[in-house]
C-alpha angles and dihedrals in degrees: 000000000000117000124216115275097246087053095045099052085043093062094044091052089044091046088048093044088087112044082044091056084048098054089045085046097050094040087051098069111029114085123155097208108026087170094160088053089049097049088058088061107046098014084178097060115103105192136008139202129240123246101259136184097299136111134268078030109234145148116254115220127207139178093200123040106248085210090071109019112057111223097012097164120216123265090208146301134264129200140176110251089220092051086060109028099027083162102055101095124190115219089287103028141279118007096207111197138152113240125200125204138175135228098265096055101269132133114247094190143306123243119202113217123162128352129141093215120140112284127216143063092339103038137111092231102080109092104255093067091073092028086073093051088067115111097007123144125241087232093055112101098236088208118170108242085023125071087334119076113244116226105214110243090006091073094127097048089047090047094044086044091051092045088044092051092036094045107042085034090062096038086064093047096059086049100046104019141069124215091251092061090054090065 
C-alpha cells in the first residue's frame, strides 16, 4: 500500500519529533566548560578545571589558578547529577542539574538545568525547590518530608531530585574529601 504523499511525510515528521526532542534535550545540557554556571556556585573562584577523564567525573574550583600559583588548594568541586546517578529518573524522566559543593561537604548550590518534569504550582522547577539544598551537608539525609521540602503531587520528581544531589554529592566526596574535612 502507498500512502499519499502529505500522510506519509506526516508520519515520518511525527515518528522524528521525538528523536529530535531527545538530541535537543540532550545538546542542551551538556556543556564541557559551563564556566558562567560555575561561577554561580563558587563566585569566588577564579578558574576551574574541565571534567576530565576521571572518575567519578567532576570541576575543580579554585580561588587561586594552580597554573601560577603553586599549591593553590580547591574551593570545591561541581558535577552534573546525570554524569554520576544516569539511573535515578524523576516522574518524567532525567532531572538534569549542575550541583556545587565545597570542600567541607556542603552543597554550594543546585542549578537546575533540564527536566521534563511536570511545571506549575507543585514542580521542582520554581526556583525555591534548588535554593534549600544550599548549605547542606553530604551527611544530611536529604530525606523528603525530613529535612527536603515535599512538593504535593510532585512527590516522585522531589524524591528522584534529593537522591540525584545526595548521591552524586557523596560519590565525589569519597573521591575529593577526607573524613576530617567532613567534621
Amino acid at each position: 500500500m502507498v500512502l499519499p504523499r502529505p500522510v506519509a511525510l506526516t508520519l515520518t515528521l511525527l515518528l522524528l519529533a521525538p528523536l529530535v526532542s531527545l538530541a535537543q534535550s540532550v545538546a542542551g545540557f551538556i556543556d564541557p566548560m559551563p564556566t558562567a554556571r560555575l561561577k554561580q556556585l563558587f563566585p569566588t573562584a577564579v578558574t576551574f578545571t574541565p571534567r576530565g577523564e576521571r572518575d567519578p567525573l567532576y570541576f575543580t574550583a579554585y580561588a587561586a589558578d594552580p597554573a601560577t600559583v603553586k599549591g593553590a588548594k580547591p574551593v570545591g568541586w561541581a558535577f552534573w547529577t546525570t554524569d554520576l546517578v544516569p539511573g535515578e529518573l524523576g516522574y518524567h524522566g532525567h532531572i538534569h542539574m549542575l550541583i556545587g559543593m565545597n570542600t567541607q561537604g556542603r552543597i554550594t548550590g543546585v542549578i537546575m538545568d533540564r527536566n521534563t518534569e511536570p511545571y506549575g504550582d507543585i514542580s521542582i522547577n520554581r526556583p525555591e525547590f534548588p535554593l534549600q539544598f544550599k548549605g547542606k551537608s553530604i551527611r544530611d539525609r536529604f530525606e523528603v518530608g525530613q529535612d527536603v521540602d515535599v512538593t504535593s503531587r510532585a512527590t516522585i520528581s522531589v524524591r528522584a531530585a534529593a537522591r540525584e544531589i545526595r548521591e552524586s554529592a557523596r560519590m565525589v566526596a569519597r573521591a575529593v574529601l577526607t573524613p576530617d574535612a567532613l567534621r
